[in-house]
C-alpha positions as a Python dict, from the first residue, in 0.01 Angstrom:
ca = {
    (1, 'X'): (0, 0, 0),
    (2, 'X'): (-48, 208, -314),
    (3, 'X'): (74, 31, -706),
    (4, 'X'): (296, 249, -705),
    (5, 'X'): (465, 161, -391),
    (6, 'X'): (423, -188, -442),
    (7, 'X'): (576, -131, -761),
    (8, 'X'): (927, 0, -637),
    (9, 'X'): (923, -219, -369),
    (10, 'X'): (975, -495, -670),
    (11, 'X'): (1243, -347, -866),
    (12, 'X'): (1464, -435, -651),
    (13, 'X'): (1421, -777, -597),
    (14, 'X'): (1376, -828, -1011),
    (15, 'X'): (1616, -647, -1170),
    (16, 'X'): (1912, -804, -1066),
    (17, 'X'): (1709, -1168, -1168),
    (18, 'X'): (1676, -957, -1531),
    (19, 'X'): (2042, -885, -1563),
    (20, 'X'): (2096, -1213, -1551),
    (21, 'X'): (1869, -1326, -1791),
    (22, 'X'): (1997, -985, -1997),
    (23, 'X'): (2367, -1125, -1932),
    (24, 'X'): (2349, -1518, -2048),
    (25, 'X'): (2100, -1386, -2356),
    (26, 'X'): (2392, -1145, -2492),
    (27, 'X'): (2574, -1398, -2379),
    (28, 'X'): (2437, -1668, -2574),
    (29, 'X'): (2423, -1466, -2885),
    (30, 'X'): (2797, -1353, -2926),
    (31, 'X'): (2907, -1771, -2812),
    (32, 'X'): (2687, -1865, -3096),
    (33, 'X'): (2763, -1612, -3377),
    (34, 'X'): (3103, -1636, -3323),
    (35, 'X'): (3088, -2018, -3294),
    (36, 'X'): (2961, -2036, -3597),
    (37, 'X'): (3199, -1797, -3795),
    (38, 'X'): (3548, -1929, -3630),
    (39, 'X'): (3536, -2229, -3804),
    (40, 'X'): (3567, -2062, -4184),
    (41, 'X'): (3759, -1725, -4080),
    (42, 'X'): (3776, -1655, -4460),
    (43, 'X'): (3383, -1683, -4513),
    (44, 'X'): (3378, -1451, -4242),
    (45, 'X'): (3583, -1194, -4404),
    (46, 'X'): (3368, -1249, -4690),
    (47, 'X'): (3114, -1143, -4526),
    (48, 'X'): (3220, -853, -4376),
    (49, 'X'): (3350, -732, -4728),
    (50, 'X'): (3006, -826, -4906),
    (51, 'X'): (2895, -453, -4733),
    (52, 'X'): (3164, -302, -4930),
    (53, 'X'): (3258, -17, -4676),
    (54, 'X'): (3590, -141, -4671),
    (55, 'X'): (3923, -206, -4823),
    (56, 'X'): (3918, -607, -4930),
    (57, 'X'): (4225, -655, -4726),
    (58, 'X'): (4089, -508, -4403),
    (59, 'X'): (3740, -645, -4426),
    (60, 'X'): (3937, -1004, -4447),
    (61, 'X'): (4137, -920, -4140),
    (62, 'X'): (3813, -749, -3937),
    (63, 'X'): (3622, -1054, -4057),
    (64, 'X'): (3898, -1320, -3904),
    (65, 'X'): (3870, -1114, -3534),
    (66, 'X'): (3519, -1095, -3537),
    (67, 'X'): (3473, -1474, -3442),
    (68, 'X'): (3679, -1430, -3124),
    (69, 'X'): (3617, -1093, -2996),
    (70, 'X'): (3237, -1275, -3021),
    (71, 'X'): (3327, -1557, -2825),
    (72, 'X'): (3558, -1342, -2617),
    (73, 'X'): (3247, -1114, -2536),
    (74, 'X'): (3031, -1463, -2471),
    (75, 'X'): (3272, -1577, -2197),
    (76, 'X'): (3316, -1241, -2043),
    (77, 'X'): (2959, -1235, -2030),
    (78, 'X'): (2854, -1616, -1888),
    (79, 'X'): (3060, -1588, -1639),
    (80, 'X'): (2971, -1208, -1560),
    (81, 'X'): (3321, -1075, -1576),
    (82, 'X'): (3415, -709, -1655),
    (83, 'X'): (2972, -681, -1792),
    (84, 'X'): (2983, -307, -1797),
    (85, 'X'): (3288, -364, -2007),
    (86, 'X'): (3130, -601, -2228),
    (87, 'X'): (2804, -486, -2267),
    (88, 'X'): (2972, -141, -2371),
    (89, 'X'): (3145, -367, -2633),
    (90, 'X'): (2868, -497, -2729),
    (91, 'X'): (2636, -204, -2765),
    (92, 'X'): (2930, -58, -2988),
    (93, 'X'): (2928, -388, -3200),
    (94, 'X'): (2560, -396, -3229),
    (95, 'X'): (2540, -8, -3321),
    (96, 'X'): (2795, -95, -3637),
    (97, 'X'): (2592, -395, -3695),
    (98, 'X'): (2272, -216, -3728),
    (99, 'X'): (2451, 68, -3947),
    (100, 'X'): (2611, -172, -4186),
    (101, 'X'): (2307, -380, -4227),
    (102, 'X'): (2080, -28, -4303),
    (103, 'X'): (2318, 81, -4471),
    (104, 'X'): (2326, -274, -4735),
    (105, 'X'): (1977, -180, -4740),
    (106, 'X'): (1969, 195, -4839),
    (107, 'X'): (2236, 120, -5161),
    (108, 'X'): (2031, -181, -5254),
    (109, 'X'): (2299, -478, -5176),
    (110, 'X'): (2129, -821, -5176),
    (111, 'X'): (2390, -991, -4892),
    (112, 'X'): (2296, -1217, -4631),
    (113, 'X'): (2413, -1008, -4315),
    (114, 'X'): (2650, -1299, -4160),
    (115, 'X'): (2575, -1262, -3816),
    (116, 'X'): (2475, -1644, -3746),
    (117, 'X'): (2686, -1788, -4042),
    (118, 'X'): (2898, -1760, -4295),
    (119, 'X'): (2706, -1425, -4481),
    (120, 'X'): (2806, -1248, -4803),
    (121, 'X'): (2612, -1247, -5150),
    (122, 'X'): (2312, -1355, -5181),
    (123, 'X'): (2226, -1598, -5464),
    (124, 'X'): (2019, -1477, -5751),
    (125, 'X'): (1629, -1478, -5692),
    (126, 'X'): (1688, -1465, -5302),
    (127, 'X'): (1575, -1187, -5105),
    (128, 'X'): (1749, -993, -4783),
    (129, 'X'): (1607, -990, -4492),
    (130, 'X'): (1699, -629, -4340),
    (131, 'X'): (1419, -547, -4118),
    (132, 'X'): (1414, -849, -3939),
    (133, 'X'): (1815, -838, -3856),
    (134, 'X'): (1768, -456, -3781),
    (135, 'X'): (1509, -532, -3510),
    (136, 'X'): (1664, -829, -3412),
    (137, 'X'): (2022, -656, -3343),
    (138, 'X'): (1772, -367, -3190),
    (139, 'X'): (1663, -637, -2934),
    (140, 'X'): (2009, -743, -2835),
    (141, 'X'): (2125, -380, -2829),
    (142, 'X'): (1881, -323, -2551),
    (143, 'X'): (1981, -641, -2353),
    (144, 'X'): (2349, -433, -2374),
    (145, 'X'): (2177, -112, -2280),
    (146, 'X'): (2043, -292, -1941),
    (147, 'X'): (2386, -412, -1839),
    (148, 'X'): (2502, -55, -1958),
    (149, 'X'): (2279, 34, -1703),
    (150, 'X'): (2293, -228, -1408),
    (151, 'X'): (2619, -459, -1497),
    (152, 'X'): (2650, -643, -1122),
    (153, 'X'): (2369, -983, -1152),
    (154, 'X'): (2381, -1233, -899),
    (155, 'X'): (2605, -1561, -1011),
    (156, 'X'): (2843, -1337, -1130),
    (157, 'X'): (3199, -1314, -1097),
    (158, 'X'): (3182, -970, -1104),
    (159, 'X'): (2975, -998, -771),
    (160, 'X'): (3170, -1239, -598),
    (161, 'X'): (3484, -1020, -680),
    (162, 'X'): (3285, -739, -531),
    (163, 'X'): (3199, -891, -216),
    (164, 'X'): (2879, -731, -170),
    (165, 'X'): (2530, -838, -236),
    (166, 'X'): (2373, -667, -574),
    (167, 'X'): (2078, -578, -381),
    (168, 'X'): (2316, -354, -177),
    (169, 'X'): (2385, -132, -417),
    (170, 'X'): (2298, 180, -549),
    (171, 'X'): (2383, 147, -929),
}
């Protein structure tokens, strides 16, 4: 038996074990950044109007629905309902995220991105961290790129709507 063989022989068995660690990451991300936002919806829309791409007035309302299309992405996730769905949410998300935070960057704001707390202005003699929450939001955008790509995972609700096992499938 050549690598190679051996190789594709393994795919199989793995991936769907990877989706699922793909799914409860992403998963675990959006429960916890929107956990953490839903309790102070107007810090929230702080922070989403500290990038100053938009009206005050919408970035207050986008910034009181971010918390629970977060959680509501979390949920959807955990239990493995509608993932193509959600990780095509959540690729979208991600892609604005990483836009908004390069684009803080490029005009020189000083802002604490917001995606784990309560974000907006940073104090004076504090220091962004852009590169970081770029790559980090890269990271999560490919954990949504691998569900993009292979949504059914075993323990999944999707699956057991399905009826058939995920190593069945030709996805």
């Amino acid at each position: 038996m050549t690598a190679r063989h051996t190789g594709a022989v393994r795919w199989p068995a793995v991936r769907p074990w990877l989706g699922v660690a793909a799914r409860l990451g992403l998963a675990a991300v959006w429960l916890v950044a929107g956990g953490t936002k839903v309790g102070d919806l107007a810090a929230s829309g702080r922070a989403v109007n500290a990038y100053q791409v938009l009206p005050y007035d919408v970035a207050t309302v986008i910034g009181a629905a971010l918390p629970f299309v977060e959680l509501a992405l979390g949920l959807l996730l955990l239990v493995g309902l509608a993932t193509r769905l959600a990780a095509g949410v959540s690729a979208a998300l991600l892609v604005v995220f990483v836009a908004g935070i390069a684009s803080a960057w490029a005009r020189g704001l000083a802002i604490d991105c917001g995606c784990f707390g309560s974000g907006g202005q940073l104090a004076a003699g504090q220091a962004p961290s852009y590169l970081p929450e770029i790559l980090r939001d890269l990271g999560f955008l490919a954990l949504a790129g691998f569900l993009l790509s292979w949504p059914r995972t075993p323990v999944s609700v999707d699956g057991w709507l399905a009826g058939a096992p995920v190593e069945d499938e030709d996805e």
